[in-house]
Backbone as CSV, one residue per row, in Angstrom:
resi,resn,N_x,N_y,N_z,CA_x,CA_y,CA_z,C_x,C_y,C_z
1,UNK,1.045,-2.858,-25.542,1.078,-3.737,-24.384,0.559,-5.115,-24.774
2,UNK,0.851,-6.406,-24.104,0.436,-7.233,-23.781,-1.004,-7.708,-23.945
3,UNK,-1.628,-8.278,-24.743,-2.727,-8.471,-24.134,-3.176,-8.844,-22.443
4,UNK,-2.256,-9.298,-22.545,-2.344,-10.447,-21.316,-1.118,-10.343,-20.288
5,UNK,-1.395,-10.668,-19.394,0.252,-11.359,-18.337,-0.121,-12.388,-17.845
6,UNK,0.838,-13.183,-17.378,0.867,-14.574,-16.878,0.320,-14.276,-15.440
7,UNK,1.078,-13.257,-14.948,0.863,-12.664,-13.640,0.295,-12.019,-13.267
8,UNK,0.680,-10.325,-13.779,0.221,-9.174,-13.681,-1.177,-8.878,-14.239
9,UNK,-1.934,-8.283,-13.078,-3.559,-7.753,-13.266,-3.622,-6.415,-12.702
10,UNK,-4.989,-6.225,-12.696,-5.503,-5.307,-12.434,-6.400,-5.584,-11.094
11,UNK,-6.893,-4.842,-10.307,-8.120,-5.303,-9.364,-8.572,-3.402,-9.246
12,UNK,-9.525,-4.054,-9.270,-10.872,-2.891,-9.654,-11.462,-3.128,-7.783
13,UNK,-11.461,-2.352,-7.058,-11.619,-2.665,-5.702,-12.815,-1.514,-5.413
14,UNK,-13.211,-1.695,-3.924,-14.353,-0.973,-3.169,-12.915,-0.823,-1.807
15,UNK,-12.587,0.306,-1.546,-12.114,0.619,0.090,-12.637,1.137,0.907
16,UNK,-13.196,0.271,1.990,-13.903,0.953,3.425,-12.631,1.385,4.466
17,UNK,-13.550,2.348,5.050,-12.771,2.662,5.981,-13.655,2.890,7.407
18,UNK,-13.199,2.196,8.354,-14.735,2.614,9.788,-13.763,2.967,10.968
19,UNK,-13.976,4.244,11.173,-13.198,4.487,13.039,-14.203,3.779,13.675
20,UNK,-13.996,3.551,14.527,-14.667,3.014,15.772,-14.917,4.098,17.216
21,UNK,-13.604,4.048,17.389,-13.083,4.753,18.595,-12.291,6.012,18.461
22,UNK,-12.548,7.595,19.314,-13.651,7.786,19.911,-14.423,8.211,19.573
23,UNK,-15.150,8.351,18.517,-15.910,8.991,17.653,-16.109,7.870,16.291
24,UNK,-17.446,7.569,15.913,-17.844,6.366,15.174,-17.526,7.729,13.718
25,UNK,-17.151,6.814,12.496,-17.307,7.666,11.353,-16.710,6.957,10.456
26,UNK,-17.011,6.668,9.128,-17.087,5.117,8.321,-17.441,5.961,6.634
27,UNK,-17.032,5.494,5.928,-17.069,5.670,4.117,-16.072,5.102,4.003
28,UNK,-16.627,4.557,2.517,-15.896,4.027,1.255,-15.840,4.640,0.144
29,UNK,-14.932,4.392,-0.947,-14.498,5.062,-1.897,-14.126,3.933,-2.989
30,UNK,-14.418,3.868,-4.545,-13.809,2.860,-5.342,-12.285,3.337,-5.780
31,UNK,-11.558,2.418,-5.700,-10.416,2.023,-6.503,-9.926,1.335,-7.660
32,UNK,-8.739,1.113,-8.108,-8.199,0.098,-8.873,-6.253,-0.015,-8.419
33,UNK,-6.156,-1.488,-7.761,-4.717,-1.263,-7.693,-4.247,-2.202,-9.340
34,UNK,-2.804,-2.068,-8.743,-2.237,-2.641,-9.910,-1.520,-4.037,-8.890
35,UNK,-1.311,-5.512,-10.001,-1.141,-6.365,-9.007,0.200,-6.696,-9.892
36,UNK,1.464,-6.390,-9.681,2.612,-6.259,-10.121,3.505,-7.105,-10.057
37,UNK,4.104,-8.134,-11.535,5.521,-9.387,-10.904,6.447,-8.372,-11.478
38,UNK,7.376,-8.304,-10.403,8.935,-7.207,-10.270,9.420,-7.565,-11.174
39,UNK,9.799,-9.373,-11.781,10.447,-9.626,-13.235,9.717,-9.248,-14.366
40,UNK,8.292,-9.913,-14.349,7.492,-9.552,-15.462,7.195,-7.952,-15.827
41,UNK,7.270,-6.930,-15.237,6.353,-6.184,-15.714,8.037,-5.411,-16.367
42,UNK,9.244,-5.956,-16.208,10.708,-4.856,-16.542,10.291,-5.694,-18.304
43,UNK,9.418,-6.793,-18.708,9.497,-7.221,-19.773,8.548,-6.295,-21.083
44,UNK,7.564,-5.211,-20.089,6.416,-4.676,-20.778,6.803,-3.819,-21.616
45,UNK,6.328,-3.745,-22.935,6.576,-3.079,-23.974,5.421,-1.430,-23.512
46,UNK,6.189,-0.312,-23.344,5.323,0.888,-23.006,4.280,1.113,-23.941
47,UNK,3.531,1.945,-23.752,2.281,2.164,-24.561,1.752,3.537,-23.892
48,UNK,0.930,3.834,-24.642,0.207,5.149,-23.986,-0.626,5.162,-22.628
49,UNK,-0.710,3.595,-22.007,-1.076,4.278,-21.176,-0.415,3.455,-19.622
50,UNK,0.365,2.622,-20.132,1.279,1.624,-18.902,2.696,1.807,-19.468
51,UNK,3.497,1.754,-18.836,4.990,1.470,-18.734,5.810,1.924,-17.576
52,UNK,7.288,2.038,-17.878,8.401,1.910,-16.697,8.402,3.773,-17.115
53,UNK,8.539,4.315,-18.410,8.874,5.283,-18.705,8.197,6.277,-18.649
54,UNK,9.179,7.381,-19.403,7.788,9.102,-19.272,6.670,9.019,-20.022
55,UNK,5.940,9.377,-20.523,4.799,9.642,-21.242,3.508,8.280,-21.021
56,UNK,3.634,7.325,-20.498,2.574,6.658,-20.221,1.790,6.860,-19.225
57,UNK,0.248,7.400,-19.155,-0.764,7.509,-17.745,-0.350,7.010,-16.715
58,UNK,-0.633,5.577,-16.607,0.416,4.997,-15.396,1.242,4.637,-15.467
59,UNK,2.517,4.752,-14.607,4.133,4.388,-14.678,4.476,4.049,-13.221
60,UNK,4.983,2.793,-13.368,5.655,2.060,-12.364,6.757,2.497,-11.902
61,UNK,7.275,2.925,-10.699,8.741,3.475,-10.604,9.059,2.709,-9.840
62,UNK,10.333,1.909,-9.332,10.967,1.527,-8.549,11.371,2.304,-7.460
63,UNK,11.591,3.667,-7.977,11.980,4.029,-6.461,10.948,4.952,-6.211
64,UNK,9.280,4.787,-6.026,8.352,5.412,-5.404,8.091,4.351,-4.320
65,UNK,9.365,3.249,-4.078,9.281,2.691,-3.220,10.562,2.259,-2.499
66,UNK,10.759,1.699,-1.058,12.104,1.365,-0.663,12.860,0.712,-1.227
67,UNK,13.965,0.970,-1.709,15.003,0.214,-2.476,16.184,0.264,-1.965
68,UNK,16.522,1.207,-0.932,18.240,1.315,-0.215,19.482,1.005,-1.238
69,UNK,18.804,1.932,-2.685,20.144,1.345,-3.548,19.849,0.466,-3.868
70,UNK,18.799,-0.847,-4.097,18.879,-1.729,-4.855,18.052,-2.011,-5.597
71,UNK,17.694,-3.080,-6.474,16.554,-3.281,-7.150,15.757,-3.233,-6.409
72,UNK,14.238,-3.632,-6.642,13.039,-3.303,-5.448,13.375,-4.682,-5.360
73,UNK,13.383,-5.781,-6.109,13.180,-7.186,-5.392,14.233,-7.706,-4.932
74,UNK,15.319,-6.975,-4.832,16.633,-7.649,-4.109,16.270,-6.698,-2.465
75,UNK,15.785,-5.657,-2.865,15.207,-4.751,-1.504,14.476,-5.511,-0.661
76,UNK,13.613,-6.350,-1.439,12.552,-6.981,-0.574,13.209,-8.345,0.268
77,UNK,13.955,-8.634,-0.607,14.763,-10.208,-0.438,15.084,-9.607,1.090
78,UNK,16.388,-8.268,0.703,17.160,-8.376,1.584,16.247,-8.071,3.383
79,UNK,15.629,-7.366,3.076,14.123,-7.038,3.948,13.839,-8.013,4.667
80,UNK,13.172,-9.455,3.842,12.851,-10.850,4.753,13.863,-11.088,5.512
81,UNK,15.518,-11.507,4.644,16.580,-11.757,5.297,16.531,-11.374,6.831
82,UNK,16.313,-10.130,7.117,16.514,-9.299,8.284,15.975,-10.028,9.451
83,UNK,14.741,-10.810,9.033,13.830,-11.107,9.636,13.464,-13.076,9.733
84,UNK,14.266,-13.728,8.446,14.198,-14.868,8.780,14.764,-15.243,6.934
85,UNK,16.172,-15.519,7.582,16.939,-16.143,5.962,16.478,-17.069,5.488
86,UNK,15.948,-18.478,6.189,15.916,-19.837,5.675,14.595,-19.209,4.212
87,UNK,13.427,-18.100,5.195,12.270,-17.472,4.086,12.808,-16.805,3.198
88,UNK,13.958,-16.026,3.163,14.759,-15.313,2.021,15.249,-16.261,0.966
89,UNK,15.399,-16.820,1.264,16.499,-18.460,0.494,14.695,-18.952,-0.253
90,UNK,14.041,-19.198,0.088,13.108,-19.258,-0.799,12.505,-18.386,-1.678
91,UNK,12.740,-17.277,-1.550,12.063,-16.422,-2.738,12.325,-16.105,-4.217
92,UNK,11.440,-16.660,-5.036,11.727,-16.494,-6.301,11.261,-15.517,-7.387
93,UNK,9.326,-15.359,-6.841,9.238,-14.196,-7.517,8.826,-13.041,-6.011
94,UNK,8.580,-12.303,-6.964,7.946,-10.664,-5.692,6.586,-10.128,-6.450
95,UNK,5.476,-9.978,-5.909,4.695,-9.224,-7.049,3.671,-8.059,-5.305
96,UNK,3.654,-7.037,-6.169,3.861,-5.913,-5.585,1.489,-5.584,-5.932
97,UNK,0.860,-5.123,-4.691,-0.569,-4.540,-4.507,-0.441,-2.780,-4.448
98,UNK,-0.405,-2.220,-5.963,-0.265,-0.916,-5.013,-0.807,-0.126,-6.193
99,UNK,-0.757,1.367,-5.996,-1.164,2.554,-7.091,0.271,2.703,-7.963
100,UNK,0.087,2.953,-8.886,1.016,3.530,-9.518,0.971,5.019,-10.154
101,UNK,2.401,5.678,-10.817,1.694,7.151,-10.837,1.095,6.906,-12.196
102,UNK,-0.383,8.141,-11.529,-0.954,8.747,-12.537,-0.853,10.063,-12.796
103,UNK,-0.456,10.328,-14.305,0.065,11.668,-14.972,0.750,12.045,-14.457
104,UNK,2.180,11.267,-13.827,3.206,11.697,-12.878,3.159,11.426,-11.552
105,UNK,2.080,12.097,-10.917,1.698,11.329,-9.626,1.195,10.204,-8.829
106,UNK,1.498,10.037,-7.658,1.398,8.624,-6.856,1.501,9.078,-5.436
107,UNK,0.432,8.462,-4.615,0.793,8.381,-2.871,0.028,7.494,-2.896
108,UNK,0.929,6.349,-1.874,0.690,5.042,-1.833,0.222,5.216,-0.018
109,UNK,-0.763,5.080,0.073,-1.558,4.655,1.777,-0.627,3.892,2.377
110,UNK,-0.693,2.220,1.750,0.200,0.859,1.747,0.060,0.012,0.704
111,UNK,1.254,0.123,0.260,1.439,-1.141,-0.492,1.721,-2.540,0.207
112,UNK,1.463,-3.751,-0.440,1.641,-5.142,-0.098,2.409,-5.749,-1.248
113,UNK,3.459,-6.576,-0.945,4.528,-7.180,-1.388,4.469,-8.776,-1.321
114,UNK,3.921,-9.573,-1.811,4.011,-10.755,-1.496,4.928,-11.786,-2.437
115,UNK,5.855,-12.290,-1.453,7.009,-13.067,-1.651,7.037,-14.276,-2.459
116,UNK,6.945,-15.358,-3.409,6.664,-16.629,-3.384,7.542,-17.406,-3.593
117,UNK,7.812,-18.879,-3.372,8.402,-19.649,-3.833,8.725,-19.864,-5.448
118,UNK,9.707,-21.200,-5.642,9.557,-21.628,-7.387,8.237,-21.861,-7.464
119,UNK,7.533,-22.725,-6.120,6.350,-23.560,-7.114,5.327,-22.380,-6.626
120,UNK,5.362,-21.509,-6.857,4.229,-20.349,-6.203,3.966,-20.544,-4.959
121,UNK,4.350,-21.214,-3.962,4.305,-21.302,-2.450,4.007,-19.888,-1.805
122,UNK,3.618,-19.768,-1.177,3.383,-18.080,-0.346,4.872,-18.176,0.345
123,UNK,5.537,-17.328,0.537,6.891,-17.724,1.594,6.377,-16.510,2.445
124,UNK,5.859,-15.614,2.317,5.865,-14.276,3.292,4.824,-12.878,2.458
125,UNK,4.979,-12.233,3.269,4.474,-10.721,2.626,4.807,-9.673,3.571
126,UNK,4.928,-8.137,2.896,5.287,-7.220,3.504,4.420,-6.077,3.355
127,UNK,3.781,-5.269,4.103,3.231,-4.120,4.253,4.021,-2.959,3.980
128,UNK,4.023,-2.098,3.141,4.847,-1.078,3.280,3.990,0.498,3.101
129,UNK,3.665,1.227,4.166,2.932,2.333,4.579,3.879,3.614,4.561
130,UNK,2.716,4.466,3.648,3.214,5.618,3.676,2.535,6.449,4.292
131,UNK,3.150,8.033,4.380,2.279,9.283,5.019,2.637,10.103,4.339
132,UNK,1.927,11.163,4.394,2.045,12.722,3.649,3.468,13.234,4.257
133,UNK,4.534,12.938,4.488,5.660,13.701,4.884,6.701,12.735,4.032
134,UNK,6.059,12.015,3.166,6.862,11.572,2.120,8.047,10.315,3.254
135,UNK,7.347,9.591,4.246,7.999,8.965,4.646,7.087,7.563,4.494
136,UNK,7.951,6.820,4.293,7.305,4.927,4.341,8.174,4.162,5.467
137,UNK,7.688,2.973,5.823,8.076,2.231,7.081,7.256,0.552,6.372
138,UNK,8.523,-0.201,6.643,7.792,-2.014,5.953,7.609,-2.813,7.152
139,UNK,6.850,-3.221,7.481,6.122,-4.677,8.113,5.957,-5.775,7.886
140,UNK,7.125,-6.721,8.344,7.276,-8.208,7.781,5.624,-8.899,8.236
141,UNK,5.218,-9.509,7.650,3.934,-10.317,7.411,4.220,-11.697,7.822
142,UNK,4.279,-12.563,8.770,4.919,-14.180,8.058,3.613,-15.183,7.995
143,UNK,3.971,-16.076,7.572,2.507,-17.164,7.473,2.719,-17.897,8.604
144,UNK,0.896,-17.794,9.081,0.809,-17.902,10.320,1.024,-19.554,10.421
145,UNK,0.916,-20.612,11.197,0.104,-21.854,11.776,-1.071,-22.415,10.585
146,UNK,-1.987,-21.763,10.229,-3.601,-21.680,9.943,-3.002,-21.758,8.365
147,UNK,-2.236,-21.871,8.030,-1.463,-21.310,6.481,-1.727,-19.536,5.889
148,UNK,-2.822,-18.629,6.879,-3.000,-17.501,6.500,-1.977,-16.316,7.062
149,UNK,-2.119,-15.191,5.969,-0.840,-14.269,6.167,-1.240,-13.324,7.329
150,UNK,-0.901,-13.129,8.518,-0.942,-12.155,9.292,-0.090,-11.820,10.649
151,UNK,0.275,-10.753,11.226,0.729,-9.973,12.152,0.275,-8.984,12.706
152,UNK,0.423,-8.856,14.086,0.083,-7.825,14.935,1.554,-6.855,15.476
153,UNK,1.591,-6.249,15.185,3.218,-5.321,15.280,2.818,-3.790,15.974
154,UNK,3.850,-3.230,16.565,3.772,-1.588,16.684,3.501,-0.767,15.190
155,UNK,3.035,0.303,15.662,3.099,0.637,14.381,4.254,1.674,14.289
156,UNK,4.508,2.591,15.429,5.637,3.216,15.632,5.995,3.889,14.580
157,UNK,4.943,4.060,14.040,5.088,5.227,12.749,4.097,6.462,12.731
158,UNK,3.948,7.680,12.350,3.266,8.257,12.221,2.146,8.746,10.769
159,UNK,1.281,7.739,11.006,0.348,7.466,9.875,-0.670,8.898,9.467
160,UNK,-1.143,9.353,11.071,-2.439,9.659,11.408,-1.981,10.516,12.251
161,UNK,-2.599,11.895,12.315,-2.954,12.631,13.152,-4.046,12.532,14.295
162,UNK,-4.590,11.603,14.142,-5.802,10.998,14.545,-5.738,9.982,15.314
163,UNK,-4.589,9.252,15.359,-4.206,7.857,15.923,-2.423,8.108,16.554
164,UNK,-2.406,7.494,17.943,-0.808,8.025,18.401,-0.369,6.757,17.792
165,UNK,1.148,7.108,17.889,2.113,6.065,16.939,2.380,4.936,18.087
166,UNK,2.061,4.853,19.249,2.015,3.860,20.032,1.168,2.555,19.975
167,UNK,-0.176,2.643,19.339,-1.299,1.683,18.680,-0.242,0.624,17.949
168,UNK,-0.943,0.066,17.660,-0.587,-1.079,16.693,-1.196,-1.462,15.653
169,UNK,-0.624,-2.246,14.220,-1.415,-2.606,13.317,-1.788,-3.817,13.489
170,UNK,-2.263,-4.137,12.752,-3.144,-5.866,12.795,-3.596,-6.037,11.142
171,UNK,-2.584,-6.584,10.343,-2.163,-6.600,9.237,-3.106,-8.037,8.753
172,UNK,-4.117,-8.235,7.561,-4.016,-9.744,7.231,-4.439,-9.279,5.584
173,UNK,-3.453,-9.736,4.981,-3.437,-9.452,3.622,-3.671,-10.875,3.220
174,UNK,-5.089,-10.861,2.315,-5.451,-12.178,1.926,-4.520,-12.089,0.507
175,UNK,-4.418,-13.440,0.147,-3.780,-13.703,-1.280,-4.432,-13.077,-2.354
176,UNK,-4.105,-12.517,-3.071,-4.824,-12.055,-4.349,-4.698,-13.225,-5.224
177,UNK,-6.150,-13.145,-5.433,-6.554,-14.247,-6.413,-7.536,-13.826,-7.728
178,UNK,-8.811,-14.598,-8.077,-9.515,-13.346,-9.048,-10.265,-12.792,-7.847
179,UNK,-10.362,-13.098,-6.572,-11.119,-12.241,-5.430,-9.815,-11.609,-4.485
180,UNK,-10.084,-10.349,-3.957,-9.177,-10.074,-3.365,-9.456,-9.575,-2.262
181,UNK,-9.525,-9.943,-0.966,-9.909,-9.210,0.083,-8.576,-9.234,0.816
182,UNK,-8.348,-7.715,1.841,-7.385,-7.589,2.952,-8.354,-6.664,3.818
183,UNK,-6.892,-6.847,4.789,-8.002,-5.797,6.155,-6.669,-5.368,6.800
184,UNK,-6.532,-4.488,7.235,-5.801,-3.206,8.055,-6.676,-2.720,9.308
185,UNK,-6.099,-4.260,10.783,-6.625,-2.737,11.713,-5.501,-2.078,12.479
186,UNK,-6.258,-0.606,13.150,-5.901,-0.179,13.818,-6.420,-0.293,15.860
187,UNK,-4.973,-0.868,16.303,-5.718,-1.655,17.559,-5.255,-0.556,18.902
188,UNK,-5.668,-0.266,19.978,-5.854,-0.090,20.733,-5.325,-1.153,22.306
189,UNK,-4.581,-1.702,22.742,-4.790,-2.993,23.527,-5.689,-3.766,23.053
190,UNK,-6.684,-4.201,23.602,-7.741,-5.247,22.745,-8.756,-4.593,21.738
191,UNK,-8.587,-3.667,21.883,-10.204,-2.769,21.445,-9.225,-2.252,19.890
192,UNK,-10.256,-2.637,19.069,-9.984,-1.824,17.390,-10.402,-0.429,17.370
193,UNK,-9.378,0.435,17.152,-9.565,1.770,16.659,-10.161,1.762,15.249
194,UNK,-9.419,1.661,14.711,-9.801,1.772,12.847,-9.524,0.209,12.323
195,UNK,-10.295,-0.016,11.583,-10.643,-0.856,10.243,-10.304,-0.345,9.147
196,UNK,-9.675,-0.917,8.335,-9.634,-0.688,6.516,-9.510,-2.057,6.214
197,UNK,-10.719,-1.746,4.927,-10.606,-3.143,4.173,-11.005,-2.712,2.865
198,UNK,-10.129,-3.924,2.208,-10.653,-3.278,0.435,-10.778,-5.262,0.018
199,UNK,-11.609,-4.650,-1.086,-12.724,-5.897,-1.366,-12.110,-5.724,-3.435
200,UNK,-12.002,-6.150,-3.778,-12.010,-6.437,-5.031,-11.404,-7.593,-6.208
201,UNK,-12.058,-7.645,-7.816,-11.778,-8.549,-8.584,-10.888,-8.577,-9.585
202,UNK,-10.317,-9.278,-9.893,-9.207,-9.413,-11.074,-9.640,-8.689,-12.107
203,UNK,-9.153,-8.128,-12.795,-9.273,-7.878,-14.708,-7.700,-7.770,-15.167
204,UNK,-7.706,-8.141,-16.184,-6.685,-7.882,-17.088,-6.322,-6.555,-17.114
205,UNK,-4.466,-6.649,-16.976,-3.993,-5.468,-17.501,-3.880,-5.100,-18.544
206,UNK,-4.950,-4.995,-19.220,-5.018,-4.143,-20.570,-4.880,-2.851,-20.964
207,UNK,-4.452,-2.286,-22.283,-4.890,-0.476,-22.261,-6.387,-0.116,-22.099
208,UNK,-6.912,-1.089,-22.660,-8.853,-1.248,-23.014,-9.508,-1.033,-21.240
209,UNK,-8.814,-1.997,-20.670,-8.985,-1.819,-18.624,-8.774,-0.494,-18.306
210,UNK,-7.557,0.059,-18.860,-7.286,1.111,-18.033,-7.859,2.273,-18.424
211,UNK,-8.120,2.768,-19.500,-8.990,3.279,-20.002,-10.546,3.425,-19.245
212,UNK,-11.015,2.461,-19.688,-12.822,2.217,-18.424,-12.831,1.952,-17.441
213,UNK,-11.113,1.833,-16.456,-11.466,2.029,-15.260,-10.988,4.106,-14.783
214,UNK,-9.930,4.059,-15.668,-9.989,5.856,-15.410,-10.906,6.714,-16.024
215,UNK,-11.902,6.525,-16.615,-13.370,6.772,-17.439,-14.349,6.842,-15.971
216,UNK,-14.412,5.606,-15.298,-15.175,5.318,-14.091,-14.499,6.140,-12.932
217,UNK,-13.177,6.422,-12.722,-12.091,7.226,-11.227,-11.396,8.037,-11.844
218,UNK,-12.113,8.935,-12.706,-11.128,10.225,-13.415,-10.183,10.931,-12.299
219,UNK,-9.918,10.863,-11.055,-9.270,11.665,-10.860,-7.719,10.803,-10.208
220,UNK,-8.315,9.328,-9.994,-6.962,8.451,-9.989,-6.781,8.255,-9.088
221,UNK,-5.519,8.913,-8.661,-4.474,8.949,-6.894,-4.812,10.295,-6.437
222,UNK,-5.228,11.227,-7.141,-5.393,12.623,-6.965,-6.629,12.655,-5.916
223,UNK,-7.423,11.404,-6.626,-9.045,11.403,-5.640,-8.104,10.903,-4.084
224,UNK,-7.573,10.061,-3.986,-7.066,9.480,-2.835,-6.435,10.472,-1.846
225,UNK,-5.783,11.384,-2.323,-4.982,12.453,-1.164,-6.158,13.060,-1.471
226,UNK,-7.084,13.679,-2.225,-8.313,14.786,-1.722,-9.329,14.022,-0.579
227,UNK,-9.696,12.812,-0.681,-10.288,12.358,0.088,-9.786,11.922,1.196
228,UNK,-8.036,12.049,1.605,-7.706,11.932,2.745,-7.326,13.288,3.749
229,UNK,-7.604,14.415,2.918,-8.045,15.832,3.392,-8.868,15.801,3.726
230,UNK,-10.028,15.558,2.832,-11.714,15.715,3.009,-12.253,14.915,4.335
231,UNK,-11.988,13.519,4.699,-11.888,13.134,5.514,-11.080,13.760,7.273
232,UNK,-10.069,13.599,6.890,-9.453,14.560,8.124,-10.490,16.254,8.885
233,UNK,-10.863,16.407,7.785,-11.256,17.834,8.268,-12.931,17.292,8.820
234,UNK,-13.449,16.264,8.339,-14.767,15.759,8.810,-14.323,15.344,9.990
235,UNK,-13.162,14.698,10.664,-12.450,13.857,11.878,-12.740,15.311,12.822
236,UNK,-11.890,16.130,12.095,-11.484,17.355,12.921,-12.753,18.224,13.386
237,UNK,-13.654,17.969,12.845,-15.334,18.932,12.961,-15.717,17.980,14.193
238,UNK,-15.718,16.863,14.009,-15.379,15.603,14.732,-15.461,15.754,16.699
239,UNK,-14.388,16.408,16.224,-13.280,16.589,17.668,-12.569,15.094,18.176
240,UNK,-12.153,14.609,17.119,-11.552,13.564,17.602,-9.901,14.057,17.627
241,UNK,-9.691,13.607,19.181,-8.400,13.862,19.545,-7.473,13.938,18.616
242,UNK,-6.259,14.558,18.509,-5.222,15.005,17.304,-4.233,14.937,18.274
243,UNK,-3.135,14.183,17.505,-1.566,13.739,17.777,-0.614,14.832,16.871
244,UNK,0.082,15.580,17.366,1.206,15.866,16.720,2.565,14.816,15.930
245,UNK,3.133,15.276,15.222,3.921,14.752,14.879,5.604,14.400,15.683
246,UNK,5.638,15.760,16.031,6.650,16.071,16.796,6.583,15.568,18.406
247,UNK,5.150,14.881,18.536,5.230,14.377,20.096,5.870,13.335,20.795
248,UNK,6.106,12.166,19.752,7.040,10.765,20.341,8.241,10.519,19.149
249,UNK,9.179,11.244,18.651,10.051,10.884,17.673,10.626,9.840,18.350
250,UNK,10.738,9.571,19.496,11.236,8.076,19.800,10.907,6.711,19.592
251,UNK,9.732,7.166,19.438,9.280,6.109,18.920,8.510,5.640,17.472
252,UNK,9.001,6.846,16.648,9.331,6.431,15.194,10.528,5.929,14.437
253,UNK,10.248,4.900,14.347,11.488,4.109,14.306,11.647,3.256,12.591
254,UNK,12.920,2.992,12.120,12.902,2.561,11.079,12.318,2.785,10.087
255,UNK,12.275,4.075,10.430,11.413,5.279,9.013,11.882,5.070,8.026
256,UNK,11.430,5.023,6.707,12.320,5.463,5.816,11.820,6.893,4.782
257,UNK,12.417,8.037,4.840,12.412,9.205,4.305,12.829,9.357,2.660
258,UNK,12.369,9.273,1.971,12.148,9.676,0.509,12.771,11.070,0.133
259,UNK,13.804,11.670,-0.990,13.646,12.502,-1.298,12.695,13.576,-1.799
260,UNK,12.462,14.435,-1.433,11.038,15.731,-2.053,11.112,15.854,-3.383
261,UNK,9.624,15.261,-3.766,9.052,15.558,-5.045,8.397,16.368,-5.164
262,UNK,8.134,16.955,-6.347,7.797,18.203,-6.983,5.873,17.767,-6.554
263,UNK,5.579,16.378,-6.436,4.248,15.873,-6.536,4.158,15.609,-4.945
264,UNK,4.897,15.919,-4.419,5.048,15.305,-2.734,4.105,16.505,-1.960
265,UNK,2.693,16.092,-1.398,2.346,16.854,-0.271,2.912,16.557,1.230
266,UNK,3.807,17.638,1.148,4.833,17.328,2.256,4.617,17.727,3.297
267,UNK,4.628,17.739,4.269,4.460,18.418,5.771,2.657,18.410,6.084
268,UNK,1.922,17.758,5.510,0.572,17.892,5.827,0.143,17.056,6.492
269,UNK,-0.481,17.330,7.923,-0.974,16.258,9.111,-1.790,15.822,8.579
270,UNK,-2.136,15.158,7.391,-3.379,14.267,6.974,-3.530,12.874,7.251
271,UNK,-4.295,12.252,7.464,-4.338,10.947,6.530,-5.854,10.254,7.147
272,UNK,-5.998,9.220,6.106,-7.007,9.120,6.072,-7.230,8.481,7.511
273,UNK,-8.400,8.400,8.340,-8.863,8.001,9.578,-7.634,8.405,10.698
């Protein structure tokens, strides 16, 4: 690999998570995402422990994410389009906030997609959330007035057993820079249900990084779905109200459903908060 990328890093993060409502209950957990340019990283020479291919620890796949048949960054293009062409017509690069698989596996909470101009301009960003039924759903982001990225949208997805799909998100994905902060709430009419926020700093995508940061999170993405069990069943001791899945399919909308992987925990009412 690379010593270096022009673009592509690493962020070594802290993720909180705080319910609020109806039942208070709050932990954090460390991470590391990967901070991904869609052109740059098809240039990376594999290695033992990054690449596109089989045998590297972490591996980037294109389609562990929405693509409808296309590249991921013509996916994303066509995505803004939907939502405002003159912002499509500006996009030059795409660089992608997310997990990638480790030792095969990957479940992505949400990934973030942020759009830019030639001259690195922000043009947009996209949220794209998954759940344990191997389904994802994207959330156009646009830049507000204030020049900062955020939206308040339905969420009309089924995230949470814990939360009905009628709530809404409240999305503000700060720019990744060498500091990286975002926040994910979960809203209620005025009142915040859930908070998520993850806090973290740049490092180089190195093999030497990835190494002492999976030394420090031996168990990877694997820790992430155990701790979004482990959690759920603390909710559930809890007695905090529980949503079926099967209760508003009307109003899950613009799902998008993934074929079943051999790594897919499928059908499990989990998730975290």
């Amino acid at each position: 690999m690379k010593d270096h990328f022009r673009h592509s890093a690493l962020y070594q993060c802290r993720v909180y998570h705080e319910r609020l409502e109806p039942r208070r209950h709050r932990f954090g957990y460390p991470a590391f995402m990967f901070w991904l340019d869609l052109d740059e990283v098809k240039q990376v020479e594999d290695t033992r422990w990054f690449g596109l291919r089989k045998g590297s620890v972490f591996r980037f796949m294109e389609r562990d994410h929405i693509t409808d048949g296309l590249s991921l960054k013509d996916s994303i293009v066509r995505y803004v389009g939907g939502h405002d062409s003159m912002a499509a017509n500006r996009i030059h690069h795409v660089r992608v906030l997310t997990f990638c698989r480790f030792l095969g596996y990957v479940f992505n909470p949400v990934s973030f997609f942020y759009a830019y101009g030639r001259q690195e301009q922000i043009v947009c960003a996209i949220a794209e959330v998954g759940n344990t039924f191997n389904e994802k759903k994207r959330y156009y982001i646009p830049v507000q007035k204030d020049g900062n990225l955020r939206v308040r949208t339905p969420k009309h997805f089924y995230v949470s057993p814990f939360s009905p799909v009628s709530h809404d998100f409240d999305f503000r994905p700060g720019l990744p820079g060498e500091q990286l902060s975002l926040r994910v709430d979960t809203l209620s009419g005025p009142a915040c249900e859930v908070r998520g926020i993850v806090r973290g700093r740049r490092i180089p995508l190195t093999d030497a990084a990835l190494r002492s940061l999976t030394l420090r999170n031996p168990l990877g993405t694997f820790g992430v779905i155990a701790g979004i069990h482990w959690e759920a069943l603390r909710l559930w001791l809890k007695r905090v109200p529980w949503f079926a899945k099967a209760d508003h399919p009307e109003l899950q909308t613009h799902v998008h459903t993934s074929p079943p992987k051999a790594n897919a925990t499928h059908h499990h009412e989990h998730h975290v908060l």
